[in-house]
C-alpha positions as CSV (number, residue, x, y, z in Angstrom):
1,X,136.8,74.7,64.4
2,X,136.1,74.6,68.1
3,X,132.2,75.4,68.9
4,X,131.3,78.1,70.8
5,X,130.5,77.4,74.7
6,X,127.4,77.9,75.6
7,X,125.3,78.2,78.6
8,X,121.4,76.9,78.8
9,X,120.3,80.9,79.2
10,X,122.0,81.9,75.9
11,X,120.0,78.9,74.1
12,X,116.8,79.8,76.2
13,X,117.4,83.4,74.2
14,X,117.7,82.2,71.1
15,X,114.7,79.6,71.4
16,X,112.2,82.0,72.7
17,X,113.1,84.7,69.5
18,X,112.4,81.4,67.2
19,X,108.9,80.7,69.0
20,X,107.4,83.3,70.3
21,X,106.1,85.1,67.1
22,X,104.9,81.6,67.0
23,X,102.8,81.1,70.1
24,X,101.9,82.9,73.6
25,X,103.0,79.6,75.2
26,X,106.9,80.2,74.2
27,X,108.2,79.9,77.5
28,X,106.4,77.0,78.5
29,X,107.0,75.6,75.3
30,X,110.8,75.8,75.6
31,X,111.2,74.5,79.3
32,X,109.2,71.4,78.1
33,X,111.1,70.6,75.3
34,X,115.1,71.0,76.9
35,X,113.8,69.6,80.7
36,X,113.3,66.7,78.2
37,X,116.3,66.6,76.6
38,X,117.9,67.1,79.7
39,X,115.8,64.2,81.2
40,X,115.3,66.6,84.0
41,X,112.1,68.2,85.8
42,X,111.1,72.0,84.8
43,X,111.9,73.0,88.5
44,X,115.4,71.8,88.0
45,X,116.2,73.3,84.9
46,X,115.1,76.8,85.9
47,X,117.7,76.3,88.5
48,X,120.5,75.0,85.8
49,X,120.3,78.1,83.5
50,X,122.9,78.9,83.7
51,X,124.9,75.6,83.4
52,X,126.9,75.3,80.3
53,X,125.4,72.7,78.0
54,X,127.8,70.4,74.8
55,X,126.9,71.2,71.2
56,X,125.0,67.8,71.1
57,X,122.4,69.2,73.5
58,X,122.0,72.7,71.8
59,X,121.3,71.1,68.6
60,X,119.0,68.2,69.8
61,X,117.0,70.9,71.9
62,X,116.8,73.8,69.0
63,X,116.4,70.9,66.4
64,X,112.9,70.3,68.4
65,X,112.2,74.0,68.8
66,X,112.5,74.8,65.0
67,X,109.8,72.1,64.5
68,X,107.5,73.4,67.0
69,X,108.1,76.7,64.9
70,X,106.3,74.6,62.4
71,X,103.7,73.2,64.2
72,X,104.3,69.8,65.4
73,X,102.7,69.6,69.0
74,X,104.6,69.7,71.6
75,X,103.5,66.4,73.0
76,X,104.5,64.7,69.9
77,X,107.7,65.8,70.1
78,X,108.4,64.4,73.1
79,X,105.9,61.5,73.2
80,X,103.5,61.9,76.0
81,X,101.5,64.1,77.6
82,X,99.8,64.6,81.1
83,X,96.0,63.8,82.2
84,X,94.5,63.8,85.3
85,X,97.8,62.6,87.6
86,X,99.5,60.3,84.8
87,X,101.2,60.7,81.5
88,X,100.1,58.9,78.5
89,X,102.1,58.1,75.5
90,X,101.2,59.7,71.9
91,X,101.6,59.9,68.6
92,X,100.4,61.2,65.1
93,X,97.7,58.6,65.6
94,X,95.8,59.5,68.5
95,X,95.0,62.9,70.2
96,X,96.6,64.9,72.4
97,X,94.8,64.6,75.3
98,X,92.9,67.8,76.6
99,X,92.3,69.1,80.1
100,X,88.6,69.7,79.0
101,X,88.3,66.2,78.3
102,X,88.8,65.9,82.6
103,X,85.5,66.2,83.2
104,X,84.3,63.1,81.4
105,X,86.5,61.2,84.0
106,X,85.5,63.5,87.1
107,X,81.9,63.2,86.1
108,X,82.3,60.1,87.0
109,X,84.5,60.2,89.9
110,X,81.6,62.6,91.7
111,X,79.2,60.2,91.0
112,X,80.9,56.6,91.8
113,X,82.4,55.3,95.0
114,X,85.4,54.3,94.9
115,X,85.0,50.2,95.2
116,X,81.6,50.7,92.9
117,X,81.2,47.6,90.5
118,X,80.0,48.7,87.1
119,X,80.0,48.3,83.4
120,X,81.7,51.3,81.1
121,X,82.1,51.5,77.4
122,X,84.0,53.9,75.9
123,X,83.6,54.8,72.1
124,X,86.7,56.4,70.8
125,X,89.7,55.2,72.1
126,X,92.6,57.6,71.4
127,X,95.2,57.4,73.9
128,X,93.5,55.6,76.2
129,X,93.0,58.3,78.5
130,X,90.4,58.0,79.4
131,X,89.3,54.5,79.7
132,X,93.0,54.1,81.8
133,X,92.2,56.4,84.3
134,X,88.3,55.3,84.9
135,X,90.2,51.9,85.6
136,X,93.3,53.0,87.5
137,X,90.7,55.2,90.4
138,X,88.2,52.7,89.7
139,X,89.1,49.2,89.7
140,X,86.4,47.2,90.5
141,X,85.1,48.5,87.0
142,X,84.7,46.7,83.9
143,X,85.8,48.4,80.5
144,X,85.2,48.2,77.1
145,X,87.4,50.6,74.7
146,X,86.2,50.8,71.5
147,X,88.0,52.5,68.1
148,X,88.4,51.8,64.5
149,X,91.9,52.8,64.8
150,X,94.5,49.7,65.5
151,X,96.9,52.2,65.8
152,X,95.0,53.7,68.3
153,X,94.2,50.8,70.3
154,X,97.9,49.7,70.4
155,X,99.0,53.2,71.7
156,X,96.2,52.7,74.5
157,X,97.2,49.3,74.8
158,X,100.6,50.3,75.7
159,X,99.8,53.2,77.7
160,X,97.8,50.5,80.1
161,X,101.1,48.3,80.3
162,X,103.1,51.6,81.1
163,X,101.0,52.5,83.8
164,X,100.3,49.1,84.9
165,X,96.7,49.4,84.4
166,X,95.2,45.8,83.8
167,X,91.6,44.4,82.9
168,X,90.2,46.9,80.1
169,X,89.1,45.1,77.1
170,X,90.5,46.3,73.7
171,X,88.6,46.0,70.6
172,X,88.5,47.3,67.2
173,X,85.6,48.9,65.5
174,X,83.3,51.9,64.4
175,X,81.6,53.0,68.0
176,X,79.4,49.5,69.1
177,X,80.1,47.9,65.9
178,X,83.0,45.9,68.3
179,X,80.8,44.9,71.3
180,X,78.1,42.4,71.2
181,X,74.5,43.9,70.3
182,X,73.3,42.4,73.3
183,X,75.4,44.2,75.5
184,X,74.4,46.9,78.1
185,X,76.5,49.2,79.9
186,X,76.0,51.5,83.5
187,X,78.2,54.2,81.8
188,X,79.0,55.1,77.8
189,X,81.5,58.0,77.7
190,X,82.8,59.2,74.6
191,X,85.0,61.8,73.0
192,X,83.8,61.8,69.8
193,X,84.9,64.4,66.8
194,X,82.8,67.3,67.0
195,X,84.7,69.9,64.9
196,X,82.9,70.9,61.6
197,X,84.4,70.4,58.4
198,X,85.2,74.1,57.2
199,X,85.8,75.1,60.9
200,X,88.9,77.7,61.2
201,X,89.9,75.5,63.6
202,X,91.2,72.7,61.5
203,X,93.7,75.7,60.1
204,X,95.6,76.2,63.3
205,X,99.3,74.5,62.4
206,X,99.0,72.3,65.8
207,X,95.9,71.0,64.9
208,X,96.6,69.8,61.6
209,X,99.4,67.3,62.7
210,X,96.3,65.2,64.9
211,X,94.4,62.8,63.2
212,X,91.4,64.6,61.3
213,X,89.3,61.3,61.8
214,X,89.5,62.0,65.2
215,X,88.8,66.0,65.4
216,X,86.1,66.2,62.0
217,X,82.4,64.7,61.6
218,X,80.4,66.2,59.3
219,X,79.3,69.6,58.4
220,X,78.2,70.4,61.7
221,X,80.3,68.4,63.9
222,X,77.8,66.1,65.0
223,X,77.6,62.9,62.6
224,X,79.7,61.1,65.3
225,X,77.9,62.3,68.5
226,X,74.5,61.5,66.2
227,X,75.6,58.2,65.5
228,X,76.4,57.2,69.4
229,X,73.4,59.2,70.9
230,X,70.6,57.0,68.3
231,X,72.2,53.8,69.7
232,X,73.1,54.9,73.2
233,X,69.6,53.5,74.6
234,X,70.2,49.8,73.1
235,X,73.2,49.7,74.9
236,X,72.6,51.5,78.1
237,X,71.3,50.0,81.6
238,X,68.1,50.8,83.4
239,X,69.4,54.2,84.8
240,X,72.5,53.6,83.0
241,X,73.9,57.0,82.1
242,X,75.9,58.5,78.5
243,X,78.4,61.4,78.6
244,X,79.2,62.9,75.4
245,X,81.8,65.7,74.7
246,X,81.1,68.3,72.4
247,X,81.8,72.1,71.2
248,X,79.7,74.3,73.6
249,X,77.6,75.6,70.5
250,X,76.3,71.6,69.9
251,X,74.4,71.3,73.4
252,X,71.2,72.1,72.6
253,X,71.7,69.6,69.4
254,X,72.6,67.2,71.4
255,X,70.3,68.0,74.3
256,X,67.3,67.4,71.0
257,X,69.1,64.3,69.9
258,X,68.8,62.7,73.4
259,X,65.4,63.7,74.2
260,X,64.3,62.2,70.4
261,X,65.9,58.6,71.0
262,X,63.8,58.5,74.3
263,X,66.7,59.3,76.6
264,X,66.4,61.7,79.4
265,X,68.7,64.8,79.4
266,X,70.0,65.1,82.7
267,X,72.6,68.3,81.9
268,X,75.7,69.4,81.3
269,X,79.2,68.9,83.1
270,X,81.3,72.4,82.6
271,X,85.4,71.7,81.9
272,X,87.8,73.5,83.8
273,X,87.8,76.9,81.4
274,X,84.2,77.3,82.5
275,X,82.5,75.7,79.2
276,X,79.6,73.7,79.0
277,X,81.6,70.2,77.9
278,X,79.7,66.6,78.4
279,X,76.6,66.5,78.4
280,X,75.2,63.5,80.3
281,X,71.7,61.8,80.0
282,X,70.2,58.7,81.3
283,X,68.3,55.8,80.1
284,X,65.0,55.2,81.7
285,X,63.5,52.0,80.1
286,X,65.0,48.8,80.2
């Protein structure tokens, strides 16, 4: 029996009744998912609507709708996803990457010139997003990237190949267990897990496809952040500074934490929604 002819419109309609019960981001959803399919960029296919599209393409595209009916992030299902001006590879063993988690990198940005030489460690490797981009806008830099996760460390040592990114230092580990205890850094940055272990949170469908190593610590969310903050000043430079991500609600924890170890709390670095995100101190003894 001879399908029916359809155009990319009709299937557009049919997509957006599967997912928008589903999620406020239906649209955007959609266009992601068949531009790749398509291999094309979402400004183009807006334009090919109304092109008629072969049975293989209808199924492939609705076959990757029905699972983001289920859950499955969207970046999983097509294997990458944008921060700051690249696109990093992904899978179920490392986080999606987050815009919040931009102001880790532009923290450091504001504070750096451009051909600065300096040391940076980052605990927590995930996709590498982080450490990739530090090197790629700075490159004079030196990186450690540290994560217990060889998955993890392979996906981020891929992404630097992919994006041509060379000279960042890979190793496998719980936080400093990988570097040397000797060694001392101008910048540790990390995006630890903060979430708590009966947070609501860990219920939404999206979330439970990531890794929950990498989203839960503890009770309160802060085993992880605890653990890097109490070690933080054995591995930091004189003025050498830490950024640490977190839940707004776990500053003033933190802020505690910092101020107990003997660190000084310089603030906190606000993400792009307006919440209070990293919050950065500095070491003042040698």
């Amino acid at each position: 029996m001879t399908q029916p002819i359809r155009t990319l419109r009709e299937l557009q309609l049919e997509c957006l009744t599967i997912l928008e019960s589903f999620t406020p981001s239906a649209h955007l959803d959609f266009n992601i998912l068949a531009a790749h399919v398509l291999s094309c960029d979402i400004t183009v296919l807006v334009l090919r609507l109304d092109d008629e599209i072969s049975e293989r393409i209808y199924q492939n595209i609705l076959t990757l709708v029905h699972q983001r009916k289920q859950g499955v992030p969207v970046a999983y299902l097509i294997g990458y996803w944008g921060f700051w001006k690249d696109e990093f590879k992904v899978n179920a063993h490392t986080l999606v990457p987050r815009p919040a988690t931009e102001a880790l990198v532009e923290y450091v940005f504001d504070h750096t010139a451009l051909n600065e030489s300096m040391s940076i460690l980052e605990l927590g490797v995930g996709s590498g997003a982080v450490a990739i981009t530090l090197k790629k806008y700075r490159p004079h830099s030196y990186i450690i990237e540290t994560d217990q996760c060889e998955q993890a460390l392979a996906m981020a040592q891929n992404n630097a190949v992919h994006l041509g990114v060379e000279g960042i230092q890979f190793k496998q580990g719980d936080w400093y267990e990988a570097i040397d205890p000797s060694d001392r850094f101008d910048w540790i940055v990390s995006n630890p897990p903060y979430v708590e272990s009966n947070s609501p949170v860990l219920n939404d469908l999206g979330v439970k496809y990531e890794p929950q190593s990498a989203l839960v610590s503890g009770p309160l969310g802060l085993d992880a952040l605890t653990q890097i903050i109490d070690q933080a000043p054995q591995h930091l430079k004189l003025g050498g500074r830490l950024l640490l991500e977190s839940a707004p609600t776990q500053i003033e924890a933190i802020k505690n934490r910092i101020e107990k170890v003997g660190l000084i709390y310089v603030g906190v670095k606000q993400d792009l929604s307006g919440y209070d995100r990293v919050s950065i101190a500095c070491c003042a003894n040698s």
